[in-house]
C-alpha positions in Angstrom: -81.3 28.7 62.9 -82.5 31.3 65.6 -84.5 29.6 68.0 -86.8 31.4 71.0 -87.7 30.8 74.4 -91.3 30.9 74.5 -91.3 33.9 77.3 -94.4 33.1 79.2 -93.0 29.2 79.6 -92.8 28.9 83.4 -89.8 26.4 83.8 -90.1 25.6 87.3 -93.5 23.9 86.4 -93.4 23.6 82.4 -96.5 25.4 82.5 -97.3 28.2 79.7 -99.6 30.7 80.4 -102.4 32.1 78.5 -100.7 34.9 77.7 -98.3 33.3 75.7 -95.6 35.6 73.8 -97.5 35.2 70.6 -95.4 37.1 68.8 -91.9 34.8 69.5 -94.1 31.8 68.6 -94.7 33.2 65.2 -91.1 34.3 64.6 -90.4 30.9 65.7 -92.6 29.1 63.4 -91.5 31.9 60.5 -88.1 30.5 61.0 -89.3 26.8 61.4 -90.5 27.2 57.8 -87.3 29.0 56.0 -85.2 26.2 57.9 -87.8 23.7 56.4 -87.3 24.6 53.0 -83.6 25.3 53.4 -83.9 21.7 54.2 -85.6 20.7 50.6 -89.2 20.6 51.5 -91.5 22.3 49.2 -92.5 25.9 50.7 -95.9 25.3 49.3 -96.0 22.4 52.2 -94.8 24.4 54.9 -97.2 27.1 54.3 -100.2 24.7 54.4 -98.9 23.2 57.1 -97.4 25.9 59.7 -99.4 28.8 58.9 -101.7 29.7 61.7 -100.4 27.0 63.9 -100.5 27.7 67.6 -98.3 26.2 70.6 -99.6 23.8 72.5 -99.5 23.9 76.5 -100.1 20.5 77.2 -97.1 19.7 75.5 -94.9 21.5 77.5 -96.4 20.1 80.7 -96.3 17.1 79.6 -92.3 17.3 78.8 -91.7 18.4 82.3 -93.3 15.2 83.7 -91.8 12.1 81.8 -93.0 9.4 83.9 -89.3 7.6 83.5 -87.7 10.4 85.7 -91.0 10.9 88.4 -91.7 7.6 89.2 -90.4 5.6 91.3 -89.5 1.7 89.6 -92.5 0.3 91.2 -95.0 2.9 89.7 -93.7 2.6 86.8 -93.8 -0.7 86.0 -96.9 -1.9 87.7 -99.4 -0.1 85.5 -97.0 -1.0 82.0 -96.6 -5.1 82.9 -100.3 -6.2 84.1 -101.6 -9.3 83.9 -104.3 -8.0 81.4 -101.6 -6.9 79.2 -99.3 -10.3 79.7 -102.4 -11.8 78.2 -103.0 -9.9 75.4 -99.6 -10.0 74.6 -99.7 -13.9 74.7 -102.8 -14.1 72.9 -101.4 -11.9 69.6 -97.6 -13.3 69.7 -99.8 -16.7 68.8 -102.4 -14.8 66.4 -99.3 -12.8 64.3 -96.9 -15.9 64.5 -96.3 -16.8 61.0 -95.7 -12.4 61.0 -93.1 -12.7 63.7 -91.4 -15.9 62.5 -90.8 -13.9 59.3 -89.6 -10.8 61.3 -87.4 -13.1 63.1 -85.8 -14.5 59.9 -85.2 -10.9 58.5 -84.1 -9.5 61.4 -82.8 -11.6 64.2 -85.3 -10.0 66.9 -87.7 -12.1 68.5 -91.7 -11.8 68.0 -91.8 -11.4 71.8 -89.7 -8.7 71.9 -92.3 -6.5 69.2 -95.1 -8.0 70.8 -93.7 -6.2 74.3 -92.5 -3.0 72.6 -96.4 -3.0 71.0 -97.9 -3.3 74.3 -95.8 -0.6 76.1 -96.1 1.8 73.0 -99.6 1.5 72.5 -101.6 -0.9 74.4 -101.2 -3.1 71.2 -102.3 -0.6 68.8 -105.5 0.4 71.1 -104.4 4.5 71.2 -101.9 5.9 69.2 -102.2 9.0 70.4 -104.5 12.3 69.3 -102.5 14.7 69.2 -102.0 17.0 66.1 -97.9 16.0 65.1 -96.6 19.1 63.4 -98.4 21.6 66.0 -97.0 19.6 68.8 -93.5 19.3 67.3 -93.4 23.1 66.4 -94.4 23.7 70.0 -91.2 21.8 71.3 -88.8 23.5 68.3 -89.8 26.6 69.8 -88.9 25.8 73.5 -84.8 26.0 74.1 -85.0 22.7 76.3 -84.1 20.4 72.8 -85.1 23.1 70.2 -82.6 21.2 67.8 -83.8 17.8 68.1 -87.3 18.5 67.5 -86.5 21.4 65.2 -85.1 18.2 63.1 -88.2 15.6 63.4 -90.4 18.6 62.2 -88.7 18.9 59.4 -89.3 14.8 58.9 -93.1 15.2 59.6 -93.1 17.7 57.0 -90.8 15.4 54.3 -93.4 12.5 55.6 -96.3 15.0 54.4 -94.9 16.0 51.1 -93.9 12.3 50.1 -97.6 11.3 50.3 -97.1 9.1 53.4 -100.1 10.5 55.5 -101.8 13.5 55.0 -101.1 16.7 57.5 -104.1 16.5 58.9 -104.5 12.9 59.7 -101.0 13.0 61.6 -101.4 12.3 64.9 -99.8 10.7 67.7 -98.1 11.7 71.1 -97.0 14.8 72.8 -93.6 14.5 71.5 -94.0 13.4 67.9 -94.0 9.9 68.2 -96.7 8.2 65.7 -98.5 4.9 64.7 -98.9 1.5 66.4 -95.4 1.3 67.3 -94.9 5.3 68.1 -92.3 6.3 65.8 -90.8 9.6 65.6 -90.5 11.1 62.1 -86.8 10.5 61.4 -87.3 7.0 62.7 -90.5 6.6 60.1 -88.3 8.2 57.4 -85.5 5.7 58.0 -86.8 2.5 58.7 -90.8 2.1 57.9 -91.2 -0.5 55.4 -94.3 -1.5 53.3 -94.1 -5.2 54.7 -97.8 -5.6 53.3 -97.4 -4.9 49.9 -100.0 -2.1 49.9 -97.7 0.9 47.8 -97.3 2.6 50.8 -96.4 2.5 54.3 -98.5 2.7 57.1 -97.5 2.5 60.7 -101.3 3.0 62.1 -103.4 0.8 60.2 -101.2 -2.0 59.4 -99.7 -4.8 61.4 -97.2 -6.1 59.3 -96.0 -2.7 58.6 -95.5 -1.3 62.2 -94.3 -4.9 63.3 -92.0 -5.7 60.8 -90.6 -2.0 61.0 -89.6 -1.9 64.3 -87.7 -5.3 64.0 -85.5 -3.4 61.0 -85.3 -0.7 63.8 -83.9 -2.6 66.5 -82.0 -4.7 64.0 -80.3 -1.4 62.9 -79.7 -0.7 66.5 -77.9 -3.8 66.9 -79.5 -6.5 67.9 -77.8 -9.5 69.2 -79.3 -12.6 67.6 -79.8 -15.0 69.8 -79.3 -13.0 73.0 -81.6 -12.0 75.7 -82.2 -8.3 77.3 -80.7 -9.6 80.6 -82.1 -11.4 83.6 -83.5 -10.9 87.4 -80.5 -12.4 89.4 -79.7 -12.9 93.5 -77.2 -10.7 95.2 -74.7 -12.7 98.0 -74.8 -11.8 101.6 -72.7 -9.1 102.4 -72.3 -8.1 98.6 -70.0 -5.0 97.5 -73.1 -2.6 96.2 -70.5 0.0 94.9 -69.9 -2.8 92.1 -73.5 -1.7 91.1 -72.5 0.8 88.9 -74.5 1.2 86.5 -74.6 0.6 82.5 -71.4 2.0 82.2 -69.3 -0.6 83.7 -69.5 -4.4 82.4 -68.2 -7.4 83.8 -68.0 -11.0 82.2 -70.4 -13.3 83.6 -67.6 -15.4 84.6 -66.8 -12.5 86.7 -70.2 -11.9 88.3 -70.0 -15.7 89.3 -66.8 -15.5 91.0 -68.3 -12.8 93.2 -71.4 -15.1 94.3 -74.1 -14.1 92.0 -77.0 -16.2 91.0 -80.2 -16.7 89.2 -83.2 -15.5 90.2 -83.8 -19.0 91.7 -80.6 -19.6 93.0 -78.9 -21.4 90.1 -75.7 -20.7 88.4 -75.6 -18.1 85.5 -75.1 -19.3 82.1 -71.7 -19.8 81.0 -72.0 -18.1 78.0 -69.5 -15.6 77.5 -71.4 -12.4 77.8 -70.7 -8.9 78.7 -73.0 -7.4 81.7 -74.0 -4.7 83.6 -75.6 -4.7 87.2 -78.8 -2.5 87.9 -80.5 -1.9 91.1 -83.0 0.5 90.2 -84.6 0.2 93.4 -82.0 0.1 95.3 -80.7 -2.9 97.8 -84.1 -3.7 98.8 -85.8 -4.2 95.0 -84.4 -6.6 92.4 -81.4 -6.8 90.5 -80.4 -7.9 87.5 -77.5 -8.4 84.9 -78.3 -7.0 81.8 -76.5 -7.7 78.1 -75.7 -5.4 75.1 -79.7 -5.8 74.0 -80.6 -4.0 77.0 -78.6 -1.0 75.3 -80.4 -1.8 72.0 -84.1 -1.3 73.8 -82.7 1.6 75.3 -81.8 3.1 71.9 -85.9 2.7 71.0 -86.7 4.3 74.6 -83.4 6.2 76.7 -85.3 5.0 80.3 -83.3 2.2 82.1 -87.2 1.5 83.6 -88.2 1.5 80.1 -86.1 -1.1 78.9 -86.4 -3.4 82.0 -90.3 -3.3 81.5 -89.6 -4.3 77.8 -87.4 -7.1 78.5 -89.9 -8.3 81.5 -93.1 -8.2 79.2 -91.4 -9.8 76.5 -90.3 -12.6 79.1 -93.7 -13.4 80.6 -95.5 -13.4 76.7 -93.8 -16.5 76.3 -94.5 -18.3 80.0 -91.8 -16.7 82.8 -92.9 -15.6 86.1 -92.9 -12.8 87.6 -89.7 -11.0 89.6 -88.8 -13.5 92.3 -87.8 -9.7 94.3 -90.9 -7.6 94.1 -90.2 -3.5 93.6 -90.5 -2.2 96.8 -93.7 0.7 96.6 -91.2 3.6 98.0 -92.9 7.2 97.5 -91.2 8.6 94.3 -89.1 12.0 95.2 -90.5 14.9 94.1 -88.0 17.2 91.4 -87.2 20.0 94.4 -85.8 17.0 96.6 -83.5 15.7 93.8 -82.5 18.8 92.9 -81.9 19.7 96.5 -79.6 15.9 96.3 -77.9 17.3 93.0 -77.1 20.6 94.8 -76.0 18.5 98.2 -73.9 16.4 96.3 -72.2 19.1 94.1 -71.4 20.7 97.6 -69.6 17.5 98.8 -67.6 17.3 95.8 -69.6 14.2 94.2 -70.7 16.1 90.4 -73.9 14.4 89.3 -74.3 16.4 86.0 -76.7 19.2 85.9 -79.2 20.2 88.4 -82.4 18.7 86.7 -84.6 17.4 88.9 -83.5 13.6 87.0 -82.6 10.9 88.9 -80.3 9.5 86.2 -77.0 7.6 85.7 -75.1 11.0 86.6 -76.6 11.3 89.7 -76.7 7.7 91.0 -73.2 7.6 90.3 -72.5 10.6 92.5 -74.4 9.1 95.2 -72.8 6.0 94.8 -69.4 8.0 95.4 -70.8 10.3 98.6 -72.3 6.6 99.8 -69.3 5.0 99.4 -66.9 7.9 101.3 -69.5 7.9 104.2 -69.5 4.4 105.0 -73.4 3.7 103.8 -74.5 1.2 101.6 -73.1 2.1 98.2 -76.3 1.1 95.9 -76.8 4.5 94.3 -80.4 4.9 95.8 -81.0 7.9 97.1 -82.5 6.2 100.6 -83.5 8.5 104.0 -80.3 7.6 105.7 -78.0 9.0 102.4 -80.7 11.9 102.3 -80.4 12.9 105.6 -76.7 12.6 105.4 -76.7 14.9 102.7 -78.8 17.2 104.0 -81.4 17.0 102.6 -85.4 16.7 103.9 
């Protein structure tokens, strides 16, 4: 399917002008609705739906400023794991109990787990989100950055719409599509929304045992490890290797991690379980570490944000009575896009590839800097600190 680059759409910003090329946007939208139908849906529903439909700005700022890749670890979890919300999340995981024992039985996921994803998604069901679904998700088809993708969950609003699940104008959620208590994007509400109340028809916004249950058949089909946690806060030796910080892609047995002199957040030994982990440092050498297990990639299969996941697993963690991170995130000043791009472009330059120039402080890019760090004598945690800046060259 031809897609178009909304011409007005300044991409150093992700802001779209007034003057918007009106006339891409409906070519756009004309071929959003012959794909559609291609598709199977009714043409009698695109029409209804699409016709007259405008972009929307926000949404395009708002893509261009995912709090995952502007924040620093610290801002981002602070305002997602408050104490307010540790007690709400207590309060309901004993409220929906004999829900989330049931869950549990079905699924293997435990209710503290939903309760946290819950929280994080939607404050527990307090704001699902206003805006209008298949105007926002046309708005994204029609932008190149991931035309395809959300060329695709359009197409599943519109199957939603047509199926009699929730009527167009009723369908409402986030900037990028996601919908209902738990914020599921329509391919995900296609695939794995169930009727868990017995109502004739599913209904992630108004029902509890719907949106809860369905997201434990999500993560469940995302391959949840019964019986196995997200991961855990743990102590770094003195004088550790940092370079062995790399990153989700390379797992170690915990045996292994205990040879080299890790421990618990409190300084006891790990379990002796035979698990498979990673270490993160998303703060770097001065914030917290932790070990994290295959169910840290299942979270991340809900959410693609290694912040994300670790505010999952922490929320879900203090619901049911732990304490808080024994090593606080340190409040650094997050970097502003230009200065990681300018550390992409520095890096690149040095031989060190960290993917494309983006502006995203992701895997890619830590593992670059890990390299550069590691050639140059610094300390190899992957963080992009003022000494590696400044020996990069960059202000």
């Amino acid at each position: 399917m031809r897609t178009y680059l909304l011409t007005a759409l300044v991409l150093a910003t992700g802001v779209v002008t007034p003057a918007m090329a009106a006339e891409d946007f409906d070519r756009c939208v004309s071929d959003l609705r012959n794909h559609a139908v291609e598709q199977g849906i009714d043409e009698s529903v695109t029409e209804r739906v699409l016709a007259g439909i405008e972009p929307l700005e926000r949404v395009i700022e708002l893509d261009r400023s995912q709090p995952e890749f502007t924040r620093s670890f610290h801002d981002y979890l602070e305002p997602r794991v408050t104490e307010q919300r540790i007690e709400k999340g207590r309060a309901l995981y004993e409220k929906h109990s004999d829900l989330l024992e049931r869950i549990t039985r079905e699924t293997g996921v435990p209710g503290r787990y939903l309760i946290a994803f819950w929280g994080l998604e939607t404050n527990f069901g307090s704001y699902t989100g206003k805006m209008p679904i298949p105007r926002a998700l046309a708005t994204l088809a029609c932008d190149q950055r991931r035309s395809d993708y959300f060329t695709g969950e359009l197409v599943s609003a519109l199957r939603l719409i047509e199926r009699g699940d929730v009527e167009a104008e009723a369908m409402e959620g986030s900037w990028a599509g996601a919908m209902g208590q738990m914020q599921f994007m329509p391919s995900v509400y296609l695939e794995h929304a169930v009727d868990a109340d017995d109502s004739g028809r599913v209904d992630l916004w108004n029902s509890i045992p719907d949106a809860l249950t369905s997201a434990g058949y999500l993560l469940e089909s995302l391959g949840w490890n019964e019986g196995e946690r997200w991961g855990r806060e743990v102590q770094l030796p003195e004088g550790f290797d940092y370079s062995l910080a790399e990153g989700l892609g390379h797992k170690r047995p915990l045996s292994e991690w205990r040879e080299l002199g890790l421990r618990n957040a409190y300084g006891g030994e790990l379990p002796r379980a035979e698990l498979q982990a990673a270490l993160l440092l998303p703060s770097g050498h001065e914030g917290p570490a932790f070990l994290v297990y295959d169910n840290f990639r299942v979270i991340m299969g809900w959410n693609q944000s290694e912040f994300y996941a670790l505010s999952v697993g922490h929320l879900a963690d203090r619901i049911v009575g732990a304490g808080p991170f024994q090593t606080p995130a340190p409040d650094h000043d997050p970097l502003s896009r230009e200065t990681i791009e300018a550390l992409q472009s520095a890096l690149k330059e040095a031989g060190h590839d960290p993917g494309p120039v983006d502006g995203i402080l992701g895997s890619g890019t830590r593992s670059a800097l890990r390299d550069f760090q590691k050639d140059e004598g610094l300390r190899a945690d992957g963080y992009p600190d003022p000494e590696s800046l400044s020996a990069l060259g960059v202000d």
